[in-house]
C-alpha positions in Angstrom: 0.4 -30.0 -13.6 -0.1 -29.2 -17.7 -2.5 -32.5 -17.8 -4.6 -30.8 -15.0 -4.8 -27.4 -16.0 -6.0 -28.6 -19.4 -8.3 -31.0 -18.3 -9.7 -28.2 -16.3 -10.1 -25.7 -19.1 -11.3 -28.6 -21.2 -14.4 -29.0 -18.6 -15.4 -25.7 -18.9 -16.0 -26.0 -22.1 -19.5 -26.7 -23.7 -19.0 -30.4 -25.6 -19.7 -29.2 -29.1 -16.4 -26.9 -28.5 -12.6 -28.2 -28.6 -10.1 -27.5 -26.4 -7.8 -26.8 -28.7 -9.2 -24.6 -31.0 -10.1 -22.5 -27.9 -6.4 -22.4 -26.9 -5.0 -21.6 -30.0 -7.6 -18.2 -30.6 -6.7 -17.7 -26.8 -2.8 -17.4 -27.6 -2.9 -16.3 -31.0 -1.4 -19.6 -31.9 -1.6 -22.5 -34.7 -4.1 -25.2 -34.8 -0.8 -27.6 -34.7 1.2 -25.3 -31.8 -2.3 -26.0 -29.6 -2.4 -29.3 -30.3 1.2 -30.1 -29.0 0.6 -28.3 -25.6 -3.3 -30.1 -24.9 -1.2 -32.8 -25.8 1.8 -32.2 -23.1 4.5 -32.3 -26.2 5.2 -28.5 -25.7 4.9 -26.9 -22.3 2.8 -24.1 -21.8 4.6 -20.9 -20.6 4.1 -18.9 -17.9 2.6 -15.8 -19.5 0.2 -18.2 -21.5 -1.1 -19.8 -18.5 -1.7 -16.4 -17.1 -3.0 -15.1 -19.7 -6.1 -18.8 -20.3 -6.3 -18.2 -16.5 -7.5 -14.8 -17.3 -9.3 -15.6 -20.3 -11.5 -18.6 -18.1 -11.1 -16.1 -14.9 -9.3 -19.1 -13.2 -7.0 -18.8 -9.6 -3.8 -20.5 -10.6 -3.3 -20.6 -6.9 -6.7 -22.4 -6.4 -5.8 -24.9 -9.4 -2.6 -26.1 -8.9 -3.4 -25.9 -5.2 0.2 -24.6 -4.7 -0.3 -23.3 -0.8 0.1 -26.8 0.3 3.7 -26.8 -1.3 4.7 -23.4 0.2 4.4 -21.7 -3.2 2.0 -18.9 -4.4 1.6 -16.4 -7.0 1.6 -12.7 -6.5 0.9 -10.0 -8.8 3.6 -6.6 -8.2 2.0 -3.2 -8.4 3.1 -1.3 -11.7 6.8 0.2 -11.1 7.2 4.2 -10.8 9.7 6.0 -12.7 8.7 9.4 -13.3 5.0 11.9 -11.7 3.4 10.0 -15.1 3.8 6.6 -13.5 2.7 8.0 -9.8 0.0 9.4 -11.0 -1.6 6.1 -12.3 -0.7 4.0 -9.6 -3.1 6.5 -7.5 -5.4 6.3 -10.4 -4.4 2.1 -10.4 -5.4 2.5 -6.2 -8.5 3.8 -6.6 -9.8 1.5 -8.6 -9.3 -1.0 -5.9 -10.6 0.4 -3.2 -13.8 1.9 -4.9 -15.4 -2.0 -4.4 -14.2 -2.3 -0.9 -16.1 1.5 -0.2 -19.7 -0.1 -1.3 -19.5 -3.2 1.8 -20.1 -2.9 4.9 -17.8 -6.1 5.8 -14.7 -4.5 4.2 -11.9 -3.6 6.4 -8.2 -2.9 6.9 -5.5 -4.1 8.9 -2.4 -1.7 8.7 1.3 -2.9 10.1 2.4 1.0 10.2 6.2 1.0 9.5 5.7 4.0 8.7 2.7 6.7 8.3 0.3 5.2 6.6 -0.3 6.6 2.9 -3.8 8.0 3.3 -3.1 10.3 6.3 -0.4 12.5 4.1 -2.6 12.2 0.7 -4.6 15.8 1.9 -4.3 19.4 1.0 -1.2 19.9 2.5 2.2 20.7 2.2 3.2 17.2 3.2 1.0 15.7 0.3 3.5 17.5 -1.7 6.9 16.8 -0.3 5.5 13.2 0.1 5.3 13.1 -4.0 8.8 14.6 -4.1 10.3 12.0 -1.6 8.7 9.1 -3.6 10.3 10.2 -6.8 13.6 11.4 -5.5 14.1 7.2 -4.8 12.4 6.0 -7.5 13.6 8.4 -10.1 16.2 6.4 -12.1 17.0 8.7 -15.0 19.2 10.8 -12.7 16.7 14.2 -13.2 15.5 14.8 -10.0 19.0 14.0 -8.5 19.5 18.0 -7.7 15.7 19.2 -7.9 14.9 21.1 -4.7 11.7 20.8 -3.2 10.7 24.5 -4.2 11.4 23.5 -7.6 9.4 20.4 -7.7 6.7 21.8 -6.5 6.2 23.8 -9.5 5.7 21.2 -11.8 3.2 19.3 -9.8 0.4 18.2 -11.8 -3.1 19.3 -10.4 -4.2 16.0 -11.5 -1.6 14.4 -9.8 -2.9 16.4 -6.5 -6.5 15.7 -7.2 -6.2 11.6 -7.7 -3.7 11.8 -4.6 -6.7 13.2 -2.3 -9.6 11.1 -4.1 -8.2 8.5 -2.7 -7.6 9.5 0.1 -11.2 10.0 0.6 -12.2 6.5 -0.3 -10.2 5.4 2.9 -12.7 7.6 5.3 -15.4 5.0 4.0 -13.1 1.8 5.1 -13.4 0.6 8.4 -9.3 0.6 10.0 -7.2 -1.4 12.2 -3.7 -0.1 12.4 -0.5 -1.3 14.4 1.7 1.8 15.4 5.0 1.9 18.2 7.5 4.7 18.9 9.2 4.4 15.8 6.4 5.0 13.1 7.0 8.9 12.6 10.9 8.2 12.8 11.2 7.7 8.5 9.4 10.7 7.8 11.6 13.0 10.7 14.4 11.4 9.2 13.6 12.7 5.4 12.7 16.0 6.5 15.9 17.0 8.3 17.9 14.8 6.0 16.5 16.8 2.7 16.6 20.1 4.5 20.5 19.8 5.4 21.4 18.6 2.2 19.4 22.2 1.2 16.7 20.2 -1.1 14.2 21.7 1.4 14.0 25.7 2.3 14.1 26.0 6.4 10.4 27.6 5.9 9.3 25.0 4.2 10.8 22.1 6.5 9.2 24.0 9.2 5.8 24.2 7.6 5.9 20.5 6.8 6.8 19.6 10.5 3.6 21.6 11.8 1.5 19.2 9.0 3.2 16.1 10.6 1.6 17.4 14.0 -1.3 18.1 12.6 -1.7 14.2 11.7 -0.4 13.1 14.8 -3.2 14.6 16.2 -5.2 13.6 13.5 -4.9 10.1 14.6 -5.3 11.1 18.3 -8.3 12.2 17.9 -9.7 8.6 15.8 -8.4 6.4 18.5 -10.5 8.5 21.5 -13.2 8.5 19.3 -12.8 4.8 17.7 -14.1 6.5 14.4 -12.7 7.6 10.9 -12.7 11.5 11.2 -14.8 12.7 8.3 -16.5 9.5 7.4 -19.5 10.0 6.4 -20.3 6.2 7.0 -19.3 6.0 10.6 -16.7 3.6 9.7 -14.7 2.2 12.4 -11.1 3.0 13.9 -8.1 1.3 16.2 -5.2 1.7 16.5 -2.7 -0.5 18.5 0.6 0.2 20.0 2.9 -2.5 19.5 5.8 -2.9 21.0 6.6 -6.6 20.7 7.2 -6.6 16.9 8.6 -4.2 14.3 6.0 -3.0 11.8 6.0 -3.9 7.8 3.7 -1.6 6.1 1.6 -4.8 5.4 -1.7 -4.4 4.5 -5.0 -7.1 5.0 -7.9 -6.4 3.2 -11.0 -8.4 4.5 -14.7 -9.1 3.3 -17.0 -11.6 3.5 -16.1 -12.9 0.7 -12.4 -13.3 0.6 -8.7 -11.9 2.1 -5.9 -10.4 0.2 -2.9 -8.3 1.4 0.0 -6.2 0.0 3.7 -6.7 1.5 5.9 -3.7 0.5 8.6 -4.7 -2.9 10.0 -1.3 -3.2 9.0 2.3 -2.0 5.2 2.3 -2.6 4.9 -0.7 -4.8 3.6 -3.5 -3.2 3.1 -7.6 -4.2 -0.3 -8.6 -3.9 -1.0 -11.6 -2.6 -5.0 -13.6 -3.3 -3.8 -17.2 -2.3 -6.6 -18.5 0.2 -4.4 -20.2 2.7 -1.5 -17.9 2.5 -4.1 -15.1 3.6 -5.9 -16.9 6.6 -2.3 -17.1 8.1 -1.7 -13.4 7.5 -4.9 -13.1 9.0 -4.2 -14.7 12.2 -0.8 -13.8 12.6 -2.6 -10.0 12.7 -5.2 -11.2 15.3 -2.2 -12.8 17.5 -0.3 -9.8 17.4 -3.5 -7.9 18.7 -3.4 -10.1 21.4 0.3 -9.1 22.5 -0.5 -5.5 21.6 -1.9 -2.8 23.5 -6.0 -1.2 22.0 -5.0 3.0 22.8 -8.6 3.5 23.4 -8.6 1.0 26.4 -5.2 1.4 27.7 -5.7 4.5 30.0 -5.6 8.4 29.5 -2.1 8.2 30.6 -0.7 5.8 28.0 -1.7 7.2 25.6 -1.6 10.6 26.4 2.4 9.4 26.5 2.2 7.8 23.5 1.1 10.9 21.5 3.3 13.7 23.0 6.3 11.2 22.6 6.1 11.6 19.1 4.9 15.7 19.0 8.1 15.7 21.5 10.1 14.3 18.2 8.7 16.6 15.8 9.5 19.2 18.3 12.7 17.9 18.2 13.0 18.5 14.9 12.1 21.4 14.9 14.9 22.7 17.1 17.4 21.0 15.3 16.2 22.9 12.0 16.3 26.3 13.8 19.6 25.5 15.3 21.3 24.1 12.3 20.0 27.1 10.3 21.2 29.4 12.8 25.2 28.0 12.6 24.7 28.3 9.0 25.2 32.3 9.8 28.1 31.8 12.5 
């Protein structure tokens, strides 16, 4: 596999240029240490193939034309610790997504878990509590073990607030699949009660933050009658899909016509991303399958999906009655 890569690398090069000397200013390496690895006596690492990959803007995937042994390489999105580290993995996201906002082709396929990160990235409450969930779990330092949410909110960064709903934006330009069921809003119920009992979460504020969730179910009511991104200024293209055969995974295809990628959840909000060719054609038609064994909203009938939405406003309602009655034997 050594022999091949460096063969490769070696072909790329003009002929009055050596191989070696081009590794060894690549790694920051003797004329000697080269030598041994063109030469297979030392093997290259893993971070120094990486990093000639990069250097020669070379697919390891594509090279060592691992899909066909059920191997691939995926790169993991930066890990969060602390607002700092959320803050640029927004800033990190919108990088991506700024290329996909120029084509036409681009598109998304969603497996909706849960709600899907763009809908609670607005100027909301939610937006808020969202940033306070995230960190609560990925805090490791033990300082936001006993923050409440009225205290957390007072150290939110406007910066923070302002990357959080630019990129938001860019997914109004993005044409969207996405796969929902019954049990999509359940994570986010599940947090709000579950923070305001533990009293992270004022009963005002739990309230407030309930009436935002209905304000997105909605929200996405109102894209699937209309098959269109609400806001876009592009006309860019919605569906959504209740599926009830399989459970969701917060998986996310990217397509174009010029290639396929997708991001399968590591941890809460980071993400492996996944370029390998072959490995992406099957996540592709795995997606198109379960469309098959799913059921399009916009041509399923006033009535189903009518259902569909006031099942899960009937949860948040839910909800909200448990909040008002808990609070209420708080007093007894």
């Amino acid at each position: 596999m050594q022999q091949q890569f460096i063969k490769h690398l070696r072909s790329l090069l003009p002929q009055n240029r050596s191989v070696i000397d081009e590794i060894a200013a690549v790694l920051d390496i003797s004329y000697d240490a080269a030598y041994r690895r063109v030469n297979n006596k030392t093997n290259l690492s893993l971070s120094e193939a990486v990093q000639l990959a990069k250097h020669f803007k070379l697919s390891l995937n594509k090279l060592y034309e691992v899909g066909a042994q059920n191997t691939m390489l995926a790169e993991k999105s930066p890990t969060i610790k602390n607002v700092v580290d959320l803050e640029n993995y927004f800033r990190t996201s919108l990088k991506s997504i700024e290329p996909l906002v120029k084509l036409k082709s681009a598109s998304i396929i969603y497996s909706a878990k849960d709600i899907p990160i763009f809908y609670t990235l607005r100027d909301t409450l939610i937006t808020k509590y969202k940033f306070y969930v995230w960190l609560k779990f990925l805090n490791e330092d033990g300082t936001m073990s006993k923050v409440s949410f009225e205290e957390f909110m007072d150290t939110i960064p406007p910066s923070l607030i302002q990357v959080g709903l630019d990129l938001s934006d860019r997914y109004d330009y993005i044409n969207i699949t996405e796969f929902w069921n019954d049990n999509t809003i359940n994570g986010t119920l599940q947090q709000i009660f579950y923070y305001f009992e533990s009293g992270l979460v004022s009963k005002e504020n739990a309230l407030l933050i309930c009436e935002d969730l209905k304000d997105i179910v909605h929200h996405v009511e109102q894209q699937t009658i209309k098959q269109t991104i609400l806001n876009s200024k592009n006309n860019a293209t919605y569906n959504l899909y209740k599926s009830d055969l399989l459970t969701m995974s917060n998986t996310v295809l990217i397509k174009t016509q010029y290639q396929k990628m997708f991001f399968t959840p590591f941890t809460v909000l980071t993400y492996l991303k996944v370029e390998h060719p072959s490995t992406c054609e099957e996540m592709n038609r795995f997606f198109e399958k379960q469309m098959k064994n799913s059921k399009l909203l916009v041509n399923a009938g006033e009535k189903d999906r009518t259902l569909f939405f006031n099942r899960m406003q009937q949860k948040i309602n839910t909800v909200i009655e448990r909040i008002n009655i808990n609070q209420d034997l708080m007093f007894v």
